[in-house]
C-alpha positions in Angstrom: 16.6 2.4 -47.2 18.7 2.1 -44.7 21.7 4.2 -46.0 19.3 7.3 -47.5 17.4 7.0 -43.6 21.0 7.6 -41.9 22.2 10.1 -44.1 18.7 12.0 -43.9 19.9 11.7 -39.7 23.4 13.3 -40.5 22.1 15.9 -42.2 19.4 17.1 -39.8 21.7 16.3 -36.3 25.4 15.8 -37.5 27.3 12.7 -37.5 27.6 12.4 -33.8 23.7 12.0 -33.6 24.5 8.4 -34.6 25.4 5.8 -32.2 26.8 2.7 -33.2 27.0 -0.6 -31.2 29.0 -4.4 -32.2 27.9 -7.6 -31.1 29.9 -10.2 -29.4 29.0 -12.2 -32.8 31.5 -10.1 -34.6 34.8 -11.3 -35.9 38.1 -9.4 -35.2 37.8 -8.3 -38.3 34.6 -7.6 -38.7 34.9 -5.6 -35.3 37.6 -3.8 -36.9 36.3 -2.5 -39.9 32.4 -1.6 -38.0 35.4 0.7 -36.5 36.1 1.8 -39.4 32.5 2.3 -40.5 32.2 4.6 -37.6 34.9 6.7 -38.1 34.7 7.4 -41.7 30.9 8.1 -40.9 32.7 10.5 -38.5 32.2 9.8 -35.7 33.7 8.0 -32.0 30.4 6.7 -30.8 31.1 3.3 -31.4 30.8 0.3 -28.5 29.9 -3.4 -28.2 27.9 -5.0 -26.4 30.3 -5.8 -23.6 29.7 -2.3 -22.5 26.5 -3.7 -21.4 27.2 -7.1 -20.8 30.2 -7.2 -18.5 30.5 -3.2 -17.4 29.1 -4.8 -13.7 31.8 -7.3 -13.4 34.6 -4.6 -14.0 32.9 -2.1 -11.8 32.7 -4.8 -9.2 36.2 -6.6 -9.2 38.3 -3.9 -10.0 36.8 -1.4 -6.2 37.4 -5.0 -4.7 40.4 -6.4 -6.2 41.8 -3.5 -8.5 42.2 -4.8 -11.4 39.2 -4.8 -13.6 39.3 -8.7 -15.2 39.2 -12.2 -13.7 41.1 -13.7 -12.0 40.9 -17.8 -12.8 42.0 -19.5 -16.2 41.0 -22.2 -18.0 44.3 -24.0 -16.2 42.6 -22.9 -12.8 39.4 -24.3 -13.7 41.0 -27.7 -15.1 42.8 -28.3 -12.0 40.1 -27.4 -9.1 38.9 -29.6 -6.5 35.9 -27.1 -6.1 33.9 -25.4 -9.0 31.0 -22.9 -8.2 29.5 -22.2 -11.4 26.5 -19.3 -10.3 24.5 -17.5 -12.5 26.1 -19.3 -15.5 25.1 -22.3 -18.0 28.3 -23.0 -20.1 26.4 -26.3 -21.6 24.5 -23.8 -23.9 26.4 -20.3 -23.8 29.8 -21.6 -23.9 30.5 -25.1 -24.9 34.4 -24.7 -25.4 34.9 -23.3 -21.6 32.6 -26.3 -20.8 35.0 -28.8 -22.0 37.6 -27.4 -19.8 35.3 -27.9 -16.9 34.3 -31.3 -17.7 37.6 -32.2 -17.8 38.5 -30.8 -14.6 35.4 -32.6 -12.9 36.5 -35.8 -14.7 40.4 -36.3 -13.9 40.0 -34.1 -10.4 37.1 -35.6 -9.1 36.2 -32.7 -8.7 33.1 -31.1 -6.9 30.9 -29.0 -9.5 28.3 -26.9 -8.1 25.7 -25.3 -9.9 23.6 -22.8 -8.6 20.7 -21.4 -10.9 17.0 -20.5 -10.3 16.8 -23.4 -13.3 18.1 -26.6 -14.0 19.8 -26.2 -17.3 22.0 -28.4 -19.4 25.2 -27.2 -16.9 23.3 -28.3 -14.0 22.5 -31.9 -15.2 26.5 -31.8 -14.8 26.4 -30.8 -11.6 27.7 -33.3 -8.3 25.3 -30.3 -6.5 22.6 -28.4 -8.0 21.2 -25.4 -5.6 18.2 -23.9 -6.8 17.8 -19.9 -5.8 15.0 -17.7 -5.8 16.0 -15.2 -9.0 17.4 -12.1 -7.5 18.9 -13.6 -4.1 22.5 -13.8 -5.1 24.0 -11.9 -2.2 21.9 -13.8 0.4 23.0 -17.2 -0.8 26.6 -15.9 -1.3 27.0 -14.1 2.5 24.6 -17.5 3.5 27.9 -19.5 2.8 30.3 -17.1 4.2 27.6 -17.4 7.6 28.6 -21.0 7.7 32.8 -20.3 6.6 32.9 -17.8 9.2 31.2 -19.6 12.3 33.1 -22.5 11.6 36.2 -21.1 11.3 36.8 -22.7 7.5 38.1 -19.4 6.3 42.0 -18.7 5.2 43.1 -16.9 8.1 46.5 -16.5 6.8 45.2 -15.1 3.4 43.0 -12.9 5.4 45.3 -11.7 7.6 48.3 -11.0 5.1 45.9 -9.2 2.0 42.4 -8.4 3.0 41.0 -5.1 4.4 38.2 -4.6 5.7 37.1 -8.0 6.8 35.3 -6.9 10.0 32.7 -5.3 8.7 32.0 -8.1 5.9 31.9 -10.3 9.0 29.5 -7.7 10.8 27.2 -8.5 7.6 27.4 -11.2 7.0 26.1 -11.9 11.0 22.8 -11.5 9.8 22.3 -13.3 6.6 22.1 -17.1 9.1 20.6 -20.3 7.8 17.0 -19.4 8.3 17.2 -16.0 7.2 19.1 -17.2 3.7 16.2 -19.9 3.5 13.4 -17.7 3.6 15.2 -15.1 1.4 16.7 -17.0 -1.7 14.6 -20.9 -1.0 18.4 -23.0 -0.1 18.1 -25.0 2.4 20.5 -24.3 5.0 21.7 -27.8 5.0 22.4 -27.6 1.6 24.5 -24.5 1.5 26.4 -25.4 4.7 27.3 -28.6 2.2 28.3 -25.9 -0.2 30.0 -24.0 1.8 32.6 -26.6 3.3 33.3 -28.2 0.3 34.1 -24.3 -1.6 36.1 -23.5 1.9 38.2 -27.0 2.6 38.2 -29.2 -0.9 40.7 -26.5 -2.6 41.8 -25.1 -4.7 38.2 -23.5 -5.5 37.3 -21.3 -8.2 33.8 -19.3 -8.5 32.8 -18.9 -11.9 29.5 -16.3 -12.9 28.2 -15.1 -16.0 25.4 -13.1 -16.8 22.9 -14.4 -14.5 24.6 -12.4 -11.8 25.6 -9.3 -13.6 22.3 -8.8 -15.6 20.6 -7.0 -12.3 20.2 -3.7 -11.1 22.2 -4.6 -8.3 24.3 -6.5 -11.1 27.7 -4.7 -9.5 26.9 -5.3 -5.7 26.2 -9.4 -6.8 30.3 -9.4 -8.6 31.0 -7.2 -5.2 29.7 -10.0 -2.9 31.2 -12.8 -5.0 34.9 -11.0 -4.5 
């Protein structure tokens, strides 16, 4: 049914009127020869889902840091002091990574942080867990640069020898204070002032997101804010 439907389409519109899209459940192999499909079918319309699923987090690290992939390993993440994990929950999405940051928390001491509108699986992990209101990313993110920046916890050597541009995120970030954050996103200020000292001083740090930052409208602007 399926094969008489498609070549009913390619008769009528041409090959090209077909669009073909993988799943991150493929093999290598089996992405390789869906290729295949596509191009003896004859046609390049072929993606997977990633397209979708991390096109935000390219957009939004590579117009901030110019180069379009992350930037922490599993190594970084084993040997932090300081884990944000925001907008992700490893425990059910992505055991293996998980192990690597259990480990970390274990032989480090390490702080984990968890921020999520829900307490999931990763969460019950977590030496913090901040609950946000869905959709407040950037609040609670320029929330804890509020408190890095009028306490002077920021890298001012880092800043100084690589970043440009820092005056007006400073000039933003003015207006997202404690009370401000708190009626936008639901953090107490307390709370993300604890946050924030411990990402800013108990280094080295490592943010981690996944998909409950980039799956927004402003999806891009949420990777732009964590940069």
């Amino acid at each position: 049914e399926v094969g008489d439907k498609l070549m009913a389409i390619r008769q009528k519109s041409g090959p090209d009127s077909v669009w073909m899209l993988g799943s991150a459940k493929f093999s290598n192999e089996g992405a390789y020869l869906f290729r295949k499909f596509a191009a003896f079918w004859g046609t390049n319309n072929v993606d997977h889902q990633a397209r979708i699923c991390h096109s935000t987090t390219v957009a939004g690290v590579a117009n901030t840091w110019g180069y379009g992939a992350q930037t922490n390993s599993y190594n970084d993440i084993r040997n932090a002091k300081t884990m944000i994990i925001m907008g992700g929950n490893p425990a059910e999405a992505h055991p293996v990574s998980l192990q690597h940051v259990l480990i970390g928390k274990e032989t480090n001491r390490a702080n984990l942080i968890v921020i999520d509108p829900r307490m999931t699986r990763t969460a019950a992990h977590a030496n913090e867990y901040v609950r946000l209101r869905p959709g407040t990313d950037i609040p609670v993110l320029f929330g804890m640069l509020w408190h890095i920046f009028e306490n002077g916890w920021e890298d001012k050597d880092f800043i100084a020898s690589r970043v440009y541009g820092i005056d007006q995120i400073r000039a933003e970030v003015k207006k997202y204070d404690p009370k401000t954050v708190e009626e936008l996103s639901g953090v107490p200020g307390e709370q993300l002032r604890k946050v924030a000292e411990k990402f800013a001083k108990e280094k080295p740090s490592t943010l981690i997101w996944c998909m409950g930052q980039t799956q927004h409208t402003v999806g891009t602007a949420n990777v732009r804010a964590s940069c």
